[in-house]
Each structure stands twice: as structure tokens, then as C-alpha cells.
N, C-alpha and C positions, 0 to 999 in steps of 0.2 A: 303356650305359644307353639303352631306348628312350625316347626325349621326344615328349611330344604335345604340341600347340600348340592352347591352349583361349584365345578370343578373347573379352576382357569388354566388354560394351557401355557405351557411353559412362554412361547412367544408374546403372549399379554400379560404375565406375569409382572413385569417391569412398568405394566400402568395400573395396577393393582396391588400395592404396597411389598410385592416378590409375594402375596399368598399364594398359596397350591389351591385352594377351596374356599370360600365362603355361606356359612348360615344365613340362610335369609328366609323371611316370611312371606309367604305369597299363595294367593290358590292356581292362577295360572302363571305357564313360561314366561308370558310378556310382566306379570307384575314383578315375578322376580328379576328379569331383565333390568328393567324401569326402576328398580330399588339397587342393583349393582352398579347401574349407570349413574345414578345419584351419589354414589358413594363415593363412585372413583371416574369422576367426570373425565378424564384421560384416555380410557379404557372403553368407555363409552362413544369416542370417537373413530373407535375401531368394529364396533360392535355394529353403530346407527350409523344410515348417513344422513346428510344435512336435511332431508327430510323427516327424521323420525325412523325410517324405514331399519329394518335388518339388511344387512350386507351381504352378496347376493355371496362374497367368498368365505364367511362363516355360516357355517352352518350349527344347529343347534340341537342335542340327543337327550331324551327321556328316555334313560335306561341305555338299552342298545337301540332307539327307535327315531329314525328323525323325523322332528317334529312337522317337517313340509309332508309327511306323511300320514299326519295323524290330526292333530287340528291345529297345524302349527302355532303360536301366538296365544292362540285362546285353549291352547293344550293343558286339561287340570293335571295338576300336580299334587302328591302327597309326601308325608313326611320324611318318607323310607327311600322316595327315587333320590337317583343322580341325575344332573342335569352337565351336559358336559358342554365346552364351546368351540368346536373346532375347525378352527380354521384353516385354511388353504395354504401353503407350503413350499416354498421355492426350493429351500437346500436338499443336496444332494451330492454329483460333482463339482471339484471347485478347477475341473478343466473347462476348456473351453470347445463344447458342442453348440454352441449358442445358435440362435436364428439372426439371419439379419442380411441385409440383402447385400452384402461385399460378396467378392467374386470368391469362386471356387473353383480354381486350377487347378489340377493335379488330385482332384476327388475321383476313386474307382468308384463307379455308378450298377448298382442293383448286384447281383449277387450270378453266378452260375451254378448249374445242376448239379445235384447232391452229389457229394463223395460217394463212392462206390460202398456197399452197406457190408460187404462181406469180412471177417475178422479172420486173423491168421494168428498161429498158435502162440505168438508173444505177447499180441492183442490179448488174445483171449485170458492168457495169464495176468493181464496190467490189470483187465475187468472181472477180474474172477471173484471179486464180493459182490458186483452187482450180478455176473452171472446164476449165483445159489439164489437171488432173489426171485422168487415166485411172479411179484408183479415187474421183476425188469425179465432176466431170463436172455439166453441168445436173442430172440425177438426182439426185445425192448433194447438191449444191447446195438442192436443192427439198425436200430430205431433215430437212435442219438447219435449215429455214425452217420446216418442220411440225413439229420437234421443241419438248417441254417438261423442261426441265432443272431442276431445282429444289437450290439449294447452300444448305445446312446451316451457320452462319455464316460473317460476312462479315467475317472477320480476317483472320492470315497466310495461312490459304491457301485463305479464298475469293476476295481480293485479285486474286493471278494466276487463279483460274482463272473469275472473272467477268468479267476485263477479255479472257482470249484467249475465252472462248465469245461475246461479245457482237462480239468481231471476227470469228469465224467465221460469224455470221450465224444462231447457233445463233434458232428466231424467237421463244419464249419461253420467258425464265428468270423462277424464283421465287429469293427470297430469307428467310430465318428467318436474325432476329435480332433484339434490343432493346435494347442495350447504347451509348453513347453513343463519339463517337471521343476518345480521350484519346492526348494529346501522347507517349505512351511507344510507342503505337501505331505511329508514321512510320517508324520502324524500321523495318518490315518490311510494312506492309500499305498497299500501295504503290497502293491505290485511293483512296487518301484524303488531302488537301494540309497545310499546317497551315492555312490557314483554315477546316477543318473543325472544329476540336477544338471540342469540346464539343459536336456538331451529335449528333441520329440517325444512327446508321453506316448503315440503310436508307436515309435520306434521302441520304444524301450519295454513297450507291454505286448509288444506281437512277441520280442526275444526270448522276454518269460514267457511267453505260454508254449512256444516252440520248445523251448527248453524244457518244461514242464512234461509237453509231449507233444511228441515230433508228427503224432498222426492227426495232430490239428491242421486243418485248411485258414491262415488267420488272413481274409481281405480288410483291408485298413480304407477310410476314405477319410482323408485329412482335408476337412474344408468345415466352413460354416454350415450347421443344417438350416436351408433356408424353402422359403415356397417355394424357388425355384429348381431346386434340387431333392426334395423329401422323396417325392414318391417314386424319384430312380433311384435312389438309395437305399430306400426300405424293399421295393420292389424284389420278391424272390425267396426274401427271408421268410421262415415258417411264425419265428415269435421276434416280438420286439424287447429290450428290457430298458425301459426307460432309467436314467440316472444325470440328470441334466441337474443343474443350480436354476432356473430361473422360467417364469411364466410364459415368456412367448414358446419357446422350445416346449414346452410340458402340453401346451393346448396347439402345438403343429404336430408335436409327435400323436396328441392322440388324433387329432383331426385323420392325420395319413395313414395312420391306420386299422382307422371309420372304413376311409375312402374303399383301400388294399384289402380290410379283411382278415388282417393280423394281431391276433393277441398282445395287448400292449401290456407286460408285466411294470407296476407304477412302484416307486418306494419315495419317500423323502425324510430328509431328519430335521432337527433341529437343536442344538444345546445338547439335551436328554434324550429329547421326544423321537421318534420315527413313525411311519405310517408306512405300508405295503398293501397292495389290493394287486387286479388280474380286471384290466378293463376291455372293451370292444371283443368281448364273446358275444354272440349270437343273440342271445337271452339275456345278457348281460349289461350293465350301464355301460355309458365309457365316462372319461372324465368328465366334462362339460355337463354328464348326468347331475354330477355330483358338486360338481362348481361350477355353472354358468359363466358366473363371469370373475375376473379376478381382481386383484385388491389396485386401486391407485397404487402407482408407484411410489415406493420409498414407506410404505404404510406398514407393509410385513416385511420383518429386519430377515437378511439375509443370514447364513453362517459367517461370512464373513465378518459380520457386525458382533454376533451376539453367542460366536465359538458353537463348537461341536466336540463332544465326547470322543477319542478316536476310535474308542472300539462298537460304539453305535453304526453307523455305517458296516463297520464288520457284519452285523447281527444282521439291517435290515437288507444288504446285498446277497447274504447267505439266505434270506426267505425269498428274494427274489431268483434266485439260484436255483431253488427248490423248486418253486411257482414252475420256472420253464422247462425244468426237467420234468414235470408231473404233464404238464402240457403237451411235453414231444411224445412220451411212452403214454400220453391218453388213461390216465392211471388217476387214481383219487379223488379229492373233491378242492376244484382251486378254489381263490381267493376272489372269484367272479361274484360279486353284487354282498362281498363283506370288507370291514376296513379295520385291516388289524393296527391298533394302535397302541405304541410303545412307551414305557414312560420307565427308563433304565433305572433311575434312582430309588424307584419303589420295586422293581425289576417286577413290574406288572404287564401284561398284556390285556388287550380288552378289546372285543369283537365288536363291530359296530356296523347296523344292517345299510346296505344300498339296494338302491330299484333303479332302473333303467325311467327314465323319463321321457312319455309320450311325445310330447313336444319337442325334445330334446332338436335343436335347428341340426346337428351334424347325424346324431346315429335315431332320430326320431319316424314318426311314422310319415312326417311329411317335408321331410331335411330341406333347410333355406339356404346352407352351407353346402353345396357341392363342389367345390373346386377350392384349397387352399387359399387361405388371404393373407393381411397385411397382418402377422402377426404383431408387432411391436406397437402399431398403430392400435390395435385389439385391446395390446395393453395401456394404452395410454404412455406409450413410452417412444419419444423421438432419439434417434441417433447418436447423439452425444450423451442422455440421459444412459444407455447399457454401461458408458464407466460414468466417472464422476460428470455435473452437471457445472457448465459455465456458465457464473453469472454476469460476467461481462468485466472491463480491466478497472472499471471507477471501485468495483465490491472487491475485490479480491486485490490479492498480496504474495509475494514470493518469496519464499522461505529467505535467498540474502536481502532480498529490503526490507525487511521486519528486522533478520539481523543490525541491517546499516543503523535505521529508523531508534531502534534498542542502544546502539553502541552511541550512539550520539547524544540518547538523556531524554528521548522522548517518550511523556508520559503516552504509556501503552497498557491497555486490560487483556491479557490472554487468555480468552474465556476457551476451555476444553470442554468439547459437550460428550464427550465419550462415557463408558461406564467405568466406576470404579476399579475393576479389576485391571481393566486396561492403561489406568493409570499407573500401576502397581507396577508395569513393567517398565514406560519409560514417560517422562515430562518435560516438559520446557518449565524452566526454574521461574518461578515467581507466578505462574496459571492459576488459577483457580478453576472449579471442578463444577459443572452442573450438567448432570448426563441431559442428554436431548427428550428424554422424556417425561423431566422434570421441570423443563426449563417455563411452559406456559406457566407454572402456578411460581415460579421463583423468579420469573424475569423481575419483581420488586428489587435483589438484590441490585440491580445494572442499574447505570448512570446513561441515560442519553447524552449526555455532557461528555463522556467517556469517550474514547479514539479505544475500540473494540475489537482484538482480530480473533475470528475464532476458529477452532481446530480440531480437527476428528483422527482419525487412522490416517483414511487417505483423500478426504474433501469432499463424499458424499453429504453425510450427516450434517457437519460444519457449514453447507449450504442450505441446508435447510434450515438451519439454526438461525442461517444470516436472513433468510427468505421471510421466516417469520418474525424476527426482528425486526425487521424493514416493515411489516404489516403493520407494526407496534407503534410505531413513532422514532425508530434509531437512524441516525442517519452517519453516524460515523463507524460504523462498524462494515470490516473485509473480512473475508473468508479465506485460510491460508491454503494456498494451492499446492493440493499432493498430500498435505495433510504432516503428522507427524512425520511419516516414515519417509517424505521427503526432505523436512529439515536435518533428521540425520543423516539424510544421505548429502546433502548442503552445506549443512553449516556442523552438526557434530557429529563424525561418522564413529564416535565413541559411544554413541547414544544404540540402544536395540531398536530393531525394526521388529515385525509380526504381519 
């Protein structure tokens, strides 16, 4: 029997029994597909969509080679390849650069003329390692003093890569974001102390890099990045460094920097996993090359849902760090039209090839996309969907009338659809446990007879839980609003939040 060895990404792992890999027999991609799909009908929902079709936001590698480039589907396979599945990726920062069409007062719009390039004799002693370097040198030196960098939230992985560009002397960077530092944060976005918490994350991340060094130029625009404000924002900077959490923002930032012309340096993580490329070079794909289109909403779990490592972000900010500095001093070979993929636990890395695509509607030979759109609308995502999704007051319950409802003797099922670990930290006494991704092949357990209220973190998941229930046949089941970490903020403020 010949076996192939098809590799699942951490993010589908949870509809695939937690494998990292599976053997399977097959001569091409699509039979193996179509034998994984059978096996783990869950996973397969992420994989196909209701047509049969592959999802335009996984994408799928023989070797390092994707298969849309070679005979996608009908691509023969042999015993020795890997077959990898990788898909599209929201996390990154868990501040708020987001898109969305709220107003934006008080955002400084595009950037002014480069800092003056010349170094003076304490300069030159602060950069005197990169000085001895061959490929930086006074030149390159004087290089990173006139450059403007502008980083796309300032969470996990604006974090590392504002604090190493502010040490390389990069002369001016911007920052986009408006999101406050909260205590979950410390974890991993290591520009920020706890006596920050609750400060402006702009405020507190211009301080440190000032403080880091004072020959920094730091412009802040504290607003939503929306179409109507992108392309006087980015406008002026030399390199982009993307590090947003979420899909409209990731295909506006690449869009405007199609439009502008500017290097968009890309990273994202997940759990374990990270990815880092160098998109919109010349020659070079940009996103949309590489993911046309992105996932239904709520279909790829964000970090919030499904954690993040804290010292990943370190790692994949610090290659984006790299990326812009190789960019300003025009030095090496970047990460234009390859996709470095991370996987911390095996502390592997693994190159994977991109191509710029003809078609491409924004950076292709005959763009349909010339003016900024409705991103959120792009994604399939309406207004109230960016936090949690209302199902209306009949489905949903509030943390004290579930209390009331409980204290009075009324039979109640507290179904948690969250993952086991999360339960580890905190519960409402007497719940039962069936993570959301378990829950099509276990809804047997539930009673339609049952009065149902079900609950997540914070009342994302928990609606979807209830949404497909509803589909099922249940009709007494609500979704508790705010999720756990609102009841302990309600009813047990003894209870942990996360």
C-alpha cells in the first residue's frame, strides 16, 4: 500500500481527531482530499464547500508547490511527498486596527518628509554594530534614518516588531490603532508593562520606543483603518508591516498598498503556527494572489478562541522586523513570492513557493478592483457580526436571569460549547462540556424537551451553537449573553475571566 502523508494545520486540527498528519492512500491530491473528507466529515466542511469545490481560502502544497500551480486536484502524488493544508489566517494583533466604517477623529493622516539622514557622533556610537556591517555601513545606516515605516496594530506582533525597528534606528515610524492595553494582553505584547493596563496602547507604545530612543520620529493615528481613511494613512510611508487579527483589515491593507505601491510585510499566527511573507513587490504576489477570497465568517477560529503561544508572535514580528529592514537598506533576498511557515512545537520552519497571479482583480494585468471597497461586506461580515452576533431577545438570556431562572428550581441544561482547556479555568457548576466542534456529531446527547442555555467565552461561538441547533429541531434553547466572562463579572466576580 502506497501512503501519503497529508499534514493538518493546527487550526483544523480540532476537526480532525487533534492529528498533526494523516496516511492515506491515493494517487492524486483530490483522492486524498476525498478519503480525509470521509474520515473526518467536520474538517471537510472547511476544506469543500457546499458544492464539492476546494475553498478558495485553503490553499493546498505538494512539497513546497501549490497545487493551483501544477495540476491542482488532478496533481499525481507519490509516496515520499507531503501534502500540506494551509489555510488563511486572521490572528495576529489582538488590538484594535480593525476596518470598519465608524468615524475617525483625531487620526494623523499620511506621513511627512523623511528625517534628516545625517548621524552625529552619539548616533553613530548607538549604531555602531550595524556600522562594521558591510551590507548596512554609514549608508545603510543613513538609510533607516530616512526611512518611514508605518505598523498596522500594536499588539502581539506590532510589539517585537516596533521595539527591534525603533532600535534599528528605523527614523520614522507610524502606528494605527485605538484599542486600550488590557491585562490579557502581557502575555505576549511585550511593549507594554502592567502599569499600562487600561492606558491607549498608542500612548503607551510611542513612550517605549521614545524611550528606547529618542531619535525616533513616532506619528500615531488612533482611529479605525477604514476605506475611507487607508490611503491617507499609509500614503508616504516607504514599507507597510501588517499585524492586524482579522480579514477585512488584512485584504484593505493589502488592497492600499496594491493601490500606493508599498511593500506590504504580512505575518500571522495561530496557537503554534505562524506565517510571514513580503507581499505587493513589483514582481511579486500580494495577498489576494495567494487568497482570493476569505473564509465565511466564524469558520477560521480566531486567537481569541483557540490561544496563542506568547513567545510566537515574538518570533514571527521579529521576521517581520527583519523583512523591513532588508527592504529600507535594499539588501538580501525578501520573503516576496515565498511563505515561511511556522509550526513552534516541532520548532520547524518550512518555505512554501508563491506566484503573483495574472488575473489577480487588484494587483493583476487587468485589475477590477481599483478603488478601495466595502471590506466587511467582502467578508461576509455585517456590523454587529465584528464582536459578538445578536440573535434577537426570544434566543438569548442574561447572565442575572439565568441566575433568577436557576435560583428559583428551574430545570436548566448549561450546555458550554467551549474547548476543554478553557473549561479548566473557570465553569458554571453543573454545565456540561461539548466544544463547538464536536457538537454536529454529539447533538444525540441534547433533549429538544430540554430548556438549553448555551455558553462560550464571550457569546460568539455560543451563537453559533444556538444557530445550529435551531437548524436541528430545538426550540428551547438561548444563548447566554457575554458569555462566561460576563457572568463572572454578574453574578460571580470570584469566578476568573480570560
Amino acid at each position: 500500500m502506497n501512503l501519503v502523508t497529508v499534514e493538518i494545520p493546527t487550526a483544523l486540527r480540532g476537526f480532525a481527531g487533534n492529528r498533526e498528519a494523516v496516511q492515506l492512500e491515493g494517487a492524486t491530491v483530490g483522492d486524498l482530499l476525498q478519503r480525509l473528507g470521509s474520515q473526518y466529515p467536520q474538517l471537510a466542511k472547511h476544506i469543500f464547500d457546499d458544492q464539492g469545490q476546494l475553498r478558495n481560502f485553503v490553499n493546498v502544497y505538494v512539497n513546497d508547490d501549490d497545487i493551483r500551480h501544477l495540476q491542482k486536484e488532478q496533481t499525481p502524488v507519490q509516496p515520499k511527498d507531503v501534502i500540506s493544508i494551509i489555510p488563511s489566517v486572521a490572528g495576529g494583533s489582538a488590538g484594535r486596527a480593525v476596518s470598519a466604517a465608524a468615524g475617525t477623529a483625531g487620526a494623523a493622516s499620511g506621513v511627512d518628509a523623511p528625517v534628516n539622514g545625517k548621524l552625529d557622533q552619539q548616533q553613530v556610537q548607538r549604531y555602531s554594530r550595524h556600522l562594521i556591517l558591510p551590507e548596512v555601513g554609514m549608508e545603510g545606516q543613513r538609510k533607516l534614518r530616512r526611512a518611514r515605516v508605518l505598523v498596522i496594530g500594536a499588539g502581539g506582533l506590532g510589539s517585537p516588531t516596533l521595539s527591534y525597528l525603533a532600535a534599528a534606528g528605523v527614523g520614522t515610524i507610524g502606528i494605527v490603532d485605538f484599542d486600550t492595553v488590557d491585562l490579557t494582553n502581557l502575555q505576549r505584547q511585550i511593549i507594554y508593562t502592567t502599569q499600562d493596563v487600561g492606558r491607549s496602547k498608542l500612548q503607551a507604545a510611542a513612550e517605549r520606543i521614545r524611550s528606547m530612543n529618542p531619535d525616533v520620529e513616532v506619528k500615531t493615528h488612533e482611529a479605525r483603518l477604514s476605506s475611507e481613511n487607508a490611503l491617507e494613512i499609509l500614503r508616504g510611508y516607504d514599507v507597510v508591516v501588517d499585524g492586524t487579527d482579522n480579514f477585512p483589515t488584512r485584504y484593505l491593507v493589502n488592497d492600499a498598498c496594491v493601490m500606493l505601491g508599498i511593500p506590504n510585510v504580512y505575518g500571522s499566527i495561530f496557537r503554534f503556527d505562524g506565517q510571514a511573507s513580503v507581499f505587493c513587490r513589483p514582481d511579486g504576489p500580494c495577498y489576494r494572489c495567494v487568497y482570493p477570497n476569505p473564509p465565511p465568517p466564524g469558520l477560521v477560529p480566531s486567537c481569541a478562541e483557540g490561544g496563542v503561544l506568547g513567545v510566537l508572535p515574538g518570533i514571527i514580528g521579529t521576521i517581520q522586523a527583519t523583512e523591513a529592514v532588508k527592504l529600507i537598506l535594499g539588501k538580501g533576498e525578501s520573503l516576496a513570492g515565498r511563505l515561511l511557515v511556522l509550526d513552534a512545537m516541532k520548532m520547524r520552519f518550512r518555505e512554501l513557493k508563491l506566484r503573483k497571479d495574472p488575473d489577480c482583480p487588484v494587483c493583476g494585468a487587468h485589475p477590477t478592483v481599483t478603488q478601495l471597497i466595502d471590506y466587511e461586506q467582502f467578508c461576509g461580515i455585517r456590523g454587529e457580526e465584528m464582536e459578538a452576533k445578536s440573535l434577537g431577545d426570544e434566543w438569548e438570556i442574561r447572565p442575572a436571569a439565568l441566575q433568577e431562572r436557576l435560583r428559583r428550581g428551574d430545570q436548566m441544561v448549561i450546555l458550554d460549547v467551549r474547548n476543554p482547556e478553557e473549561a479548566q479555568i473557570s465553569r458554571i457548576d453543573g454545565s456540561i462540556l461539548i466544544p463547538l466542534g464536536e457538537l454536529p456529531e454529539r447533538v444525540a446527547e441534547l433533549n429538544t424537551a430540554d430548556q438549553i442555555v448555551v455558553h462560550c467565552r464571550m457569546g460568539g461561538r455560543s451563537a453559533k451553537a444556538v444557530e445550529f441547533l435551531r437548524s436541528v429541531g430545538f426550540r428551547k434553547v438561548k444563548n447566554l449573553v457575554g458569555g462566561i466572562n460576563a457572568w463572572a463579572e454578574e453574578v460571580d466576580p470570584a469566578m476568573a475571566k480570560y
